[in-house]
PAZAPA-4460 file (N, C-alpha, C; in steps of 0.05 Angstrom, whole numbers, plus 32768, in hexadecimal, padded with zeros to 4 digits):
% residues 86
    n_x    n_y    n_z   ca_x   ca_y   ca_z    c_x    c_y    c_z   seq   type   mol
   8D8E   88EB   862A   8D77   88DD   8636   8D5E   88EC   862F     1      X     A
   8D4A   88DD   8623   8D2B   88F5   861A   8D18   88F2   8638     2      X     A
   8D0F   8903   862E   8CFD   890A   8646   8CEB   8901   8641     3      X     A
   8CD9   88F8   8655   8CBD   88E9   8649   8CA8   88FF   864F     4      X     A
   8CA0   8901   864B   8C80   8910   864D   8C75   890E   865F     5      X     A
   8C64   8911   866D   8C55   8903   8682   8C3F   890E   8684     6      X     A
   8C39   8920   867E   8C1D   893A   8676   8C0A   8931   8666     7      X     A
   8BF3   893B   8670   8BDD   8930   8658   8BE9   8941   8639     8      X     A
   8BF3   894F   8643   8BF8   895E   8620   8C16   8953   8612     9      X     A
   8C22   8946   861F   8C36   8932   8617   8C48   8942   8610    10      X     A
   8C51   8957   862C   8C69   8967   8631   8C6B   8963   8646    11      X     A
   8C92   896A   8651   8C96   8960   8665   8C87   8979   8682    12      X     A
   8C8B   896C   8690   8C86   8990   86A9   8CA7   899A   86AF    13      X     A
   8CA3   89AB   86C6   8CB4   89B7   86C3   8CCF   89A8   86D7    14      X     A
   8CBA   8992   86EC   8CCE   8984   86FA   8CD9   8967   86E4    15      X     A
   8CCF   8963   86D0   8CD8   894F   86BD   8CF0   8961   86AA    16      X     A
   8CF8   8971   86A6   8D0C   8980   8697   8D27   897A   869A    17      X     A
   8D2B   897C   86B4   8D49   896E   86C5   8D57   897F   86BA    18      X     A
   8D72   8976   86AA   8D87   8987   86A8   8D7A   89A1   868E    19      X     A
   8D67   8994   8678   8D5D   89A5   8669   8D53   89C2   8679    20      X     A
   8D4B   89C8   8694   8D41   89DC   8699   8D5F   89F3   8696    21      X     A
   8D6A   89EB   8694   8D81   8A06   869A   8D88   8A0A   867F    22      X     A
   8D74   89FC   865F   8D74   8A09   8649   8D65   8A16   864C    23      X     A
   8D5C   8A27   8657   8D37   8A3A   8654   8D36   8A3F   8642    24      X     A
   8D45   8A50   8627   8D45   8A54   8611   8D45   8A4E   85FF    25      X     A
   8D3D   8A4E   85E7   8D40   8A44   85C9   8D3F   8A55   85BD    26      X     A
   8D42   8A50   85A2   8D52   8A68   858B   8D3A   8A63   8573    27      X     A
   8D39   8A81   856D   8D21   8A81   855B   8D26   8A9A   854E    28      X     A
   8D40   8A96   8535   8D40   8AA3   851B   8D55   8AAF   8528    29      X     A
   8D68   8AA9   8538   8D81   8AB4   8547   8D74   8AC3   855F    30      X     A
   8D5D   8ACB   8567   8D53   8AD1   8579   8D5A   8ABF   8594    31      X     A
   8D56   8ABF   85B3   8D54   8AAD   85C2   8D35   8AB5   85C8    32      X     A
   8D26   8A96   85D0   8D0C   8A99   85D2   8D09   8A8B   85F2    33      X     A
   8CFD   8A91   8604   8D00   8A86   861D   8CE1   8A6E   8625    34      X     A
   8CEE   8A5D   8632   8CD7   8A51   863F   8CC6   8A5C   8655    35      X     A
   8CB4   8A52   8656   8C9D   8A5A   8674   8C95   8A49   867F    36      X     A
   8C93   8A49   8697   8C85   8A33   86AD   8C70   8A3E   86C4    37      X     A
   8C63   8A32   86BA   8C40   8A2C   86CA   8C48   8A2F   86E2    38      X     A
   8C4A   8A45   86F1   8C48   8A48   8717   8C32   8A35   8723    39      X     A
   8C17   8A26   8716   8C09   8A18   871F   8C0C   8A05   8728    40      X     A
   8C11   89F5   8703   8C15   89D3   8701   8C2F   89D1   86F6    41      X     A
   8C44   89E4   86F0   8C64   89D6   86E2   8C5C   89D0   86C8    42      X     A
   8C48   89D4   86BE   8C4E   89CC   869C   8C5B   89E7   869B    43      X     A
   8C6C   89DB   8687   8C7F   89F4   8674   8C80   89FC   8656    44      X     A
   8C7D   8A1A   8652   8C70   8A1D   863C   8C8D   8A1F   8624    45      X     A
   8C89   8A02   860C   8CA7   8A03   8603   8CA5   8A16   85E8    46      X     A
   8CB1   8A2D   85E3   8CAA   8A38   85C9   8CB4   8A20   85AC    47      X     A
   8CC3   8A0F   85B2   8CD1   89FD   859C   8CB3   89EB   859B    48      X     A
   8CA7   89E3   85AD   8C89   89D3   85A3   8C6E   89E4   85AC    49      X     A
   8C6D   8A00   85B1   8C55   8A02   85B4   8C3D   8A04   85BE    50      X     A
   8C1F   8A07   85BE   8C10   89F1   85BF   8BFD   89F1   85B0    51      X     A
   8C01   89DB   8598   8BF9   89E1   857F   8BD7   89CE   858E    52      X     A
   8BD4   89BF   859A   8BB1   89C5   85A0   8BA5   89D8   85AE    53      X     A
   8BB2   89EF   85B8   8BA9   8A04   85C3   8BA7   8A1A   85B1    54      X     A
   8BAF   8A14   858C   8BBC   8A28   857E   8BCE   8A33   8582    55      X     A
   8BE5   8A30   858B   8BFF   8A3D   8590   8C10   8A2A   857C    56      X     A
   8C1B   8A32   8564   8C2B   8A27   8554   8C4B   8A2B   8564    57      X     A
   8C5C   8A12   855F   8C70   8A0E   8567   8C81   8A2B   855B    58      X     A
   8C91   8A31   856A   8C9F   8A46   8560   8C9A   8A64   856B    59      X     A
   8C80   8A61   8579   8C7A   8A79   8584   8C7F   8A7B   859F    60      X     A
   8C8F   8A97   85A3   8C98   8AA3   85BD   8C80   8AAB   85D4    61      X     A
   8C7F   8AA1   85E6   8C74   8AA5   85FD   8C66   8AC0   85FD    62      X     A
   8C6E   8AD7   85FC   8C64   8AF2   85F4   8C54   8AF3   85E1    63      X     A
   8C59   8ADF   85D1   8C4A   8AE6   85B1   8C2B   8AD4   85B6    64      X     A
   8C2C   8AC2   85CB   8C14   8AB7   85D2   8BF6   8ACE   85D6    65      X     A
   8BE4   8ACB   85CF   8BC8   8ADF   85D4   8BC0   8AD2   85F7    66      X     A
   8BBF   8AF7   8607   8BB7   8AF7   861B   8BA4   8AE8   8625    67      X     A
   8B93   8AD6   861C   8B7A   8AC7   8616   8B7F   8AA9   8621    68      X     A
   8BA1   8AA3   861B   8BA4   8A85   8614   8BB1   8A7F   862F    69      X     A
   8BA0   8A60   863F   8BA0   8A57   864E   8BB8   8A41   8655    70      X     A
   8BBF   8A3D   866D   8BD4   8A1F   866E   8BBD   8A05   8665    71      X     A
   8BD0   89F2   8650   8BBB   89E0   864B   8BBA   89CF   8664    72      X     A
   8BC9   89CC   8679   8BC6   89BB   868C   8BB6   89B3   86A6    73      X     A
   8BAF   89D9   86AE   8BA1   89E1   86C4   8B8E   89F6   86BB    74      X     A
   8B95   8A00   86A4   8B82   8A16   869D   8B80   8A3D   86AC    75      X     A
   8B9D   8A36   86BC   8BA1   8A5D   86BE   8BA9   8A68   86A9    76      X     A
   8BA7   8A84   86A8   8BB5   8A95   8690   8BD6   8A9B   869A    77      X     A
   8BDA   8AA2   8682   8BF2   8AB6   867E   8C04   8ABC   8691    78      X     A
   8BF1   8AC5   86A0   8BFE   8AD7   86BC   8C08   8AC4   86CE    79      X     A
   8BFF   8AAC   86CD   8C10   8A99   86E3   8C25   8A8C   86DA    80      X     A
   8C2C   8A95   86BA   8C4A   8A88   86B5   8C66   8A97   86BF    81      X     A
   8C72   8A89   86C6   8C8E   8A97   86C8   8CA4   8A8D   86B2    82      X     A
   8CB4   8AA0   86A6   8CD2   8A9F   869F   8CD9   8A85   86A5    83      X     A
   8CE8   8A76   8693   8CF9   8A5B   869C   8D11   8A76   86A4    84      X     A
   8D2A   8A77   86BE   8D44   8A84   86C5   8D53   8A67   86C0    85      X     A
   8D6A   8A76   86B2   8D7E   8A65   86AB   8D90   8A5E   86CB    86      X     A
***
């Protein structure tokens, strides 16, 4: 079943995920790469898309993001994301 989007940035949040939340992870070069979610607003940050209008090219790990870069949804930093826990 796809998930629809519902976000102005045309990702799901974190209460739209459903059974997908208990993948938190994705794989990047045999690595596992983890998701993050917005303690604010539930957008979740997916390393498999990104956020390539924020400059964050798909593929990049949460860590690897610059201290600088904001949630596109509500606009806190860094610090208010949490770990997707499996």
């Amino acid at each position: 079943m796809p998930i629809e989007p519902h976000s102005e940035r045309g990702q799901p949040c974190a209460a739209c995920l459903g059974q997908r939340w208990a993948t938190s992870e994705t794989r990047k070069g045999g690595e596992r790469v983890s998701k993050y979610v917005c303690t604010v607003c539930d957008w979740v940050y997916d390393p498999e898309i990104g956020d390539p209008d924020g400059g964050i090219e798909p593929g990049t790990a949460f860590e690897d993001i610059p201290e600088d870069w904001v949630c596109p949804e509500c606009g806190v930093g860094k610090d208010m994301f949490e770990k997707v826990e499996e």
